[in-house]
LUMLUMNU-598834 format. One record per atom (N, C-alpha, C): residue number from 0; residue in one letter; atom name; z, y negated, x negated. Coordinates in steps of 0.001 Angstrom, whole numbers. Example, Ala and Ser with C-alpha at 12.3 -4.5 7.8 and 13.67 -1.06 7.14 Angstrom:
(node 0,"a","N",(7800,5690,-13190))
(node 0,"a","CA",(7800,4500,-12300))
(node 0,"a","C",(7800,3300,-13200))
(node 1,"s","N",(7080,2250,-12850))
(node 1,"s","CA",(7140,1060,-13670))
(node 1,"s","C",(7870,-30,-12900))
***
This chain:
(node 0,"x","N",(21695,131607,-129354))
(node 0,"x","CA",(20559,130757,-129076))
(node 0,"x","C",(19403,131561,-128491))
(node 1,"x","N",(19343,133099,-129196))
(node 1,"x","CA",(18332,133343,-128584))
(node 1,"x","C",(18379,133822,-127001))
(node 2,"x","N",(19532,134524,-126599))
(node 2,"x","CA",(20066,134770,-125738))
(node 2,"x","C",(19665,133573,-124344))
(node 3,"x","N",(19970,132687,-125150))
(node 3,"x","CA",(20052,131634,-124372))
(node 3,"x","C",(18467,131163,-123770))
(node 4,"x","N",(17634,131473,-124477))
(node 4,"x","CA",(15904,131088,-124523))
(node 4,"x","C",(15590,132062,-124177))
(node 5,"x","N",(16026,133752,-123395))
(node 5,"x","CA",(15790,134552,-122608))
(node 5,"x","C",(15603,134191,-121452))
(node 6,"x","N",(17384,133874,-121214))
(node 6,"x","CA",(17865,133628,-119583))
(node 6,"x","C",(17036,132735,-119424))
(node 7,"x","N",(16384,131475,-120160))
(node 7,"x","CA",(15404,130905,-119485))
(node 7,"x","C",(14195,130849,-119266))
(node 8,"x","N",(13301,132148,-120030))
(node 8,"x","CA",(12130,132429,-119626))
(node 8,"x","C",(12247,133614,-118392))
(node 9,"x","N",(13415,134335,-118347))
(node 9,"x","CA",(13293,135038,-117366))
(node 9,"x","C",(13938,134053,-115840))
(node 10,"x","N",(14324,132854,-115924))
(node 10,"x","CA",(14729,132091,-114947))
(node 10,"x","C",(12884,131529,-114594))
(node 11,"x","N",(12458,131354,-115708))
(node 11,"x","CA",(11251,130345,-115409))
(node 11,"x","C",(10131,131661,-114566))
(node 12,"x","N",(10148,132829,-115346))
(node 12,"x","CA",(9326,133944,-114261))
(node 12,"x","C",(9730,134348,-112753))
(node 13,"x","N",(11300,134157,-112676))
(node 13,"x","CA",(11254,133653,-111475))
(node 13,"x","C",(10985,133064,-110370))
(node 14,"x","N",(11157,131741,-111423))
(node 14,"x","CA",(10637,130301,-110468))
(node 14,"x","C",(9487,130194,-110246))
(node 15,"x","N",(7801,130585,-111155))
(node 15,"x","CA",(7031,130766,-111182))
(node 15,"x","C",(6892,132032,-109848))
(node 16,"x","N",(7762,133327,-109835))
(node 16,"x","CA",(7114,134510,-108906))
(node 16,"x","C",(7388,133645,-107510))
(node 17,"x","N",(8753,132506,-107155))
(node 17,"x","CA",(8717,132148,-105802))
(node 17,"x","C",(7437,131167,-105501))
(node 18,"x","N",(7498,130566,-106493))
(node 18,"x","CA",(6092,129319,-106450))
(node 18,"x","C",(4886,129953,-105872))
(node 19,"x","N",(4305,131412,-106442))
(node 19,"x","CA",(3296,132456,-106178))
(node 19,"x","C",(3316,132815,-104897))
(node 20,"x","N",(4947,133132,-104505))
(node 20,"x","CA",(4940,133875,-102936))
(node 20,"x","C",(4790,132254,-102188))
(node 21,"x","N",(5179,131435,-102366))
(node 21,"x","CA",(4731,130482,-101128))
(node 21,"x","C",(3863,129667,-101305))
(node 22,"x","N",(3167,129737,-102719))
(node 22,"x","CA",(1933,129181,-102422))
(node 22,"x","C",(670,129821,-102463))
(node 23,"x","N",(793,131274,-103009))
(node 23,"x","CA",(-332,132473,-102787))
(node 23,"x","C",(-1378,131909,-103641))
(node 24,"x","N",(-2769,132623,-103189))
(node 24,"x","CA",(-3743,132262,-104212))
(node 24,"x","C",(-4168,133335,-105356))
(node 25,"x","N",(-4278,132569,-106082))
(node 25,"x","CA",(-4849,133803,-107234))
(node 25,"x","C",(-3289,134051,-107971))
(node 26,"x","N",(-2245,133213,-108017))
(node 26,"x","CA",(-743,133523,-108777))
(node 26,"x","C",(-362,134776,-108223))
(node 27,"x","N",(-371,135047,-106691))
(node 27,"x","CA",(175,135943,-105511))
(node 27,"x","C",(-418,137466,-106431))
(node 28,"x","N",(-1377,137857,-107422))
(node 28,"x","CA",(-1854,138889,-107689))
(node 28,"x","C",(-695,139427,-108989))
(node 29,"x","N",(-165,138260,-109786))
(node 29,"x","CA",(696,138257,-110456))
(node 29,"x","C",(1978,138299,-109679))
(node 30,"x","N",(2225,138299,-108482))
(node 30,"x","CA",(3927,137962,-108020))
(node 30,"x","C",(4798,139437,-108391))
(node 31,"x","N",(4349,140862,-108465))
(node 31,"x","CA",(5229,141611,-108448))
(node 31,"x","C",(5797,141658,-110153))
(node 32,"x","N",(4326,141686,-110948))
(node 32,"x","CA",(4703,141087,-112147))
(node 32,"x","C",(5846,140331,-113026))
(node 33,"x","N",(5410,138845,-111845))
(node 33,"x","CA",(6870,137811,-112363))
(node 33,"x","C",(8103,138257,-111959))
(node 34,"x","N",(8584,138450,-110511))
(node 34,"x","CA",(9491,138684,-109932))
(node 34,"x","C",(10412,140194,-111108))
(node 35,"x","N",(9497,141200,-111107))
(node 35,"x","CA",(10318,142046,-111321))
(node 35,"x","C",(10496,142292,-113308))
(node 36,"x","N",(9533,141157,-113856))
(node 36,"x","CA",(10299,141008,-114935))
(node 36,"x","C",(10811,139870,-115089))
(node 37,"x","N",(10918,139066,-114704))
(node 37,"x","CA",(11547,137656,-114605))
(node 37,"x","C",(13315,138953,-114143))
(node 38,"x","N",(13172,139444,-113103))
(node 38,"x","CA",(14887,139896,-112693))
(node 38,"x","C",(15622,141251,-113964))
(node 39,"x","N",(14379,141721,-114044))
(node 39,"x","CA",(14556,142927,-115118))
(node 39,"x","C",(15493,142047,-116704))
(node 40,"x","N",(14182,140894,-116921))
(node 40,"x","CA",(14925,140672,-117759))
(node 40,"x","C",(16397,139655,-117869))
(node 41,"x","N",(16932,139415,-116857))
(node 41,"x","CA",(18014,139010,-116474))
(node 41,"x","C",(19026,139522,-116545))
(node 42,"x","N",(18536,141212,-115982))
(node 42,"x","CA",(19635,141839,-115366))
(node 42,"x","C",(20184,142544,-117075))
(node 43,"x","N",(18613,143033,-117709))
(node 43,"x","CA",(19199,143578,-118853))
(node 43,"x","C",(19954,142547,-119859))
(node 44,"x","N",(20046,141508,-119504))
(node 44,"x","CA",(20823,140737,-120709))
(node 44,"x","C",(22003,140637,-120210))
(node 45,"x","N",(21970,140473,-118769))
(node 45,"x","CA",(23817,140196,-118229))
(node 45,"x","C",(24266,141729,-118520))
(node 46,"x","N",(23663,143214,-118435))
(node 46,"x","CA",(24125,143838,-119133))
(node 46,"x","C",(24794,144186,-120554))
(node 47,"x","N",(23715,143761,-121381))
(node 47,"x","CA",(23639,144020,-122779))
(node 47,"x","C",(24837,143143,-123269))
(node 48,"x","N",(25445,141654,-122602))
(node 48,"x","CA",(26406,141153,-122842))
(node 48,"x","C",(27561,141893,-122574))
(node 49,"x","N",(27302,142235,-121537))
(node 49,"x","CA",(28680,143016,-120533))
(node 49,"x","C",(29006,144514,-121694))
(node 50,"x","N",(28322,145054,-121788))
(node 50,"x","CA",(28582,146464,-123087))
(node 50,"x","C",(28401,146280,-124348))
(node 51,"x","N",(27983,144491,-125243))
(node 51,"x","CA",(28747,144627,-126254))
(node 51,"x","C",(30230,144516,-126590))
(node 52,"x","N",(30464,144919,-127423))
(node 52,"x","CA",(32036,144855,-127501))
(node 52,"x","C",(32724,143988,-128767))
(node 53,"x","N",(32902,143254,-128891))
(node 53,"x","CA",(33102,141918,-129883))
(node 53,"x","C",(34208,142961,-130401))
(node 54,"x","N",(34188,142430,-131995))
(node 54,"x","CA",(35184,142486,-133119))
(node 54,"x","C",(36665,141847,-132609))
(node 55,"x","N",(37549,142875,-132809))
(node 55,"x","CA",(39149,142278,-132468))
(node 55,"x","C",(39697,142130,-133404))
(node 56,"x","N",(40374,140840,-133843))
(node 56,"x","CA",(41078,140519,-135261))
(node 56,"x","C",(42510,141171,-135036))
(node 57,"x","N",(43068,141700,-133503))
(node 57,"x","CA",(44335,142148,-133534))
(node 57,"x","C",(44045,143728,-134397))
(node 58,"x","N",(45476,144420,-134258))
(node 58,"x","CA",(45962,144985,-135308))
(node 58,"x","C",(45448,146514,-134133))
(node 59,"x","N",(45324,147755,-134496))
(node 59,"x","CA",(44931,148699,-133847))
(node 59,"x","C",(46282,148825,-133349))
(node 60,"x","N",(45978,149817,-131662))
(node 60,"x","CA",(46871,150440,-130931))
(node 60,"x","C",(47431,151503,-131759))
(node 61,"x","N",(48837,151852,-131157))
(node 61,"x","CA",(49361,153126,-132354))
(node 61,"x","C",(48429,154221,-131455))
(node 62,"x","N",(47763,154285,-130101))
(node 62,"x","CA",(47197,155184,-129657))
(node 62,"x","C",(45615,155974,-130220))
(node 63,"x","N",(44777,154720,-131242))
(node 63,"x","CA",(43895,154559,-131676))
(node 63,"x","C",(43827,155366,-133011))
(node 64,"x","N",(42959,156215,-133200))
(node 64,"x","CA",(42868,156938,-134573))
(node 64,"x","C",(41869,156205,-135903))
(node 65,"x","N",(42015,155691,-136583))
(node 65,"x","CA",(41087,155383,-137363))
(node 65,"x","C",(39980,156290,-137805))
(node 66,"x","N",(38302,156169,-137931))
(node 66,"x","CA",(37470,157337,-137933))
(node 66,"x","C",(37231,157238,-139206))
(node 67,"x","N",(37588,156490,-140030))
(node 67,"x","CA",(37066,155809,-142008))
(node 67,"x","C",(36107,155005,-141280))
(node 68,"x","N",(34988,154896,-140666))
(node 68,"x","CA",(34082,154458,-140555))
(node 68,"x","C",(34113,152599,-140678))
(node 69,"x","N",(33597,152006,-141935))
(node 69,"x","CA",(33301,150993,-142274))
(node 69,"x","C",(31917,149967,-142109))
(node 70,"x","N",(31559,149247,-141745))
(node 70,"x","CA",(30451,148441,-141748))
(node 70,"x","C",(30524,146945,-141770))
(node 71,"x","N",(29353,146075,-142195))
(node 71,"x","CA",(29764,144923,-141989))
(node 71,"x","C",(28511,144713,-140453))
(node 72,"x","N",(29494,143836,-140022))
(node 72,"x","CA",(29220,143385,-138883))
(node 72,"x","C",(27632,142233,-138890))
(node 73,"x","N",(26363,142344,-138655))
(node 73,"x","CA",(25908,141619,-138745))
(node 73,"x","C",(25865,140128,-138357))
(node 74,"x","N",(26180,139923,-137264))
(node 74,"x","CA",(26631,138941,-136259))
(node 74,"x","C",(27426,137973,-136891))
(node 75,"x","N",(28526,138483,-137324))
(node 75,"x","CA",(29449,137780,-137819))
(node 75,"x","C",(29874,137788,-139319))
(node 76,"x","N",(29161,138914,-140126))
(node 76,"x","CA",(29582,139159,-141464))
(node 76,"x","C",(30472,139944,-141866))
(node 77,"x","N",(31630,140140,-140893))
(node 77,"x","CA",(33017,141006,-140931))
(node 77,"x","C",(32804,142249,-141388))
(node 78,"x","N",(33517,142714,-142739))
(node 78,"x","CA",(33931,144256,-142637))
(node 78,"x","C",(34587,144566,-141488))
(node 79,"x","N",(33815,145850,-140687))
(node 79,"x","CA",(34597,146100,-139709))
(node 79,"x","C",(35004,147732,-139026))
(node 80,"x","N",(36342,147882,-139208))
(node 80,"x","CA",(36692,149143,-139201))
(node 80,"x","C",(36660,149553,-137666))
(node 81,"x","N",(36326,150898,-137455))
(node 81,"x","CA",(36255,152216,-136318))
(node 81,"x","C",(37006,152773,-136036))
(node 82,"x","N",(37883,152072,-134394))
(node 82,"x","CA",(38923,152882,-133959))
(node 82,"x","C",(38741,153907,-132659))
(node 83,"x","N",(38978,155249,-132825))
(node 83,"x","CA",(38156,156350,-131636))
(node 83,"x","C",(40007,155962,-130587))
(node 84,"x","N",(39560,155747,-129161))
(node 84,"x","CA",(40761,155983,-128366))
(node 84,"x","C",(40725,157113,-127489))
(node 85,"x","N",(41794,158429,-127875))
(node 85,"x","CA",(40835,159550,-127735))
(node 85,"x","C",(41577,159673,-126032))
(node 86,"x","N",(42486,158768,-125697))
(node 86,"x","CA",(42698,158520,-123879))
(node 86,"x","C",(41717,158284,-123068))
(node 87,"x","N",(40843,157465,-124003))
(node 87,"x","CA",(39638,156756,-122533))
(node 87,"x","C",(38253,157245,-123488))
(node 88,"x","N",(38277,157271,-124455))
(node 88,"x","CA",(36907,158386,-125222))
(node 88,"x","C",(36592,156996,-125063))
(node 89,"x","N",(37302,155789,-125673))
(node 89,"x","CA",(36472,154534,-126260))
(node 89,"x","C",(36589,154603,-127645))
(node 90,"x","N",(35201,153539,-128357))
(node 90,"x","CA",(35580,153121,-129585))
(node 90,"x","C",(35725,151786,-129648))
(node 91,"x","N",(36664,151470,-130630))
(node 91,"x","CA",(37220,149964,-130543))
(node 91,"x","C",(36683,149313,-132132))
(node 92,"x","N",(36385,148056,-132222))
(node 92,"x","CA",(35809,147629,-133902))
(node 92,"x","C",(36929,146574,-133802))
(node 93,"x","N",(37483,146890,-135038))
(node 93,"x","CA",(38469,145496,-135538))
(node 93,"x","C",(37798,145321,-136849))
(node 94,"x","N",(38237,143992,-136998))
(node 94,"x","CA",(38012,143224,-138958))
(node 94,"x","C",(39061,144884,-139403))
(node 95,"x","N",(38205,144505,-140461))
(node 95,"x","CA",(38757,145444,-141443))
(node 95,"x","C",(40088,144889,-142075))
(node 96,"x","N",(40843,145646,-142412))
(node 96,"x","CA",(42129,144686,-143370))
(node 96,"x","C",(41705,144269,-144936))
(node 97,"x","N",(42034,143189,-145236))
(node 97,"x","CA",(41475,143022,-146612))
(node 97,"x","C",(41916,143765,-147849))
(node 98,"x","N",(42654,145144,-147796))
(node 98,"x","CA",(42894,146103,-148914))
(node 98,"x","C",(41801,147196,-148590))
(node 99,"x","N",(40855,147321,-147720))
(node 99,"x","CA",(39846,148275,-147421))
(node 99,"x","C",(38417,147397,-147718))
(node 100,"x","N",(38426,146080,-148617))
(node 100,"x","CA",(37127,145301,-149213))
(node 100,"x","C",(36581,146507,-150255))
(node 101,"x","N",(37738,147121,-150931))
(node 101,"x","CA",(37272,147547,-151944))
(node 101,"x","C",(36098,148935,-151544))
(node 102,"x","N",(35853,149413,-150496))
(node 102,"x","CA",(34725,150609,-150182))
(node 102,"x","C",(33609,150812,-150238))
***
């Protein structure tokens, strides 16, 4: 939700920076303002989506090392275990299995 009430204040600083460039005036002093955080904050959220990495309920790769590393997931609540993939130097989060509740 909140995500969602971003993309549209940074859609609305947009719409507001083109309104400024073609209708000028006293808005036109604000246009670099709107424009480049109206896009800034666009761009950083289609990022910030793009490099989180959601919880996988599948089972780890046999390529994947487990690190112990435990947490619960805020987002979703999930215990969620830390897999290092030491091929691509990723880390992967799965649900935890339910015999590792007890930690």
């Amino acid at each position: 939700m909140l995500m969602i009430a971003l993309y549209v204040i940074g859609g609305a600083l947009l719409l507001v920076g083109a309104i400024a460039l073609l209708v000028g005036g006293v808005l036109a002093v604000f246009l670099p303002q709107l424009i480049l955080g109206g896009a800034f904050l666009i761009v950083a959220l289609a990022i910030e989506r793009w490099r989180y990495k959601p919880i996988l309920a599948a089972g780890p790769d046999p390529r994947w090392v487990d690190t112990g590393e435990r947490f619960v997931d805020p987002e979703t609540g999930l215990l969620t275990a830390v897999y290092f993939d030491a091929t691509k130097g990723e880390r992967h989060y799965l649900a935890a299995p339910a015999s590792d509740k007890s930690r």
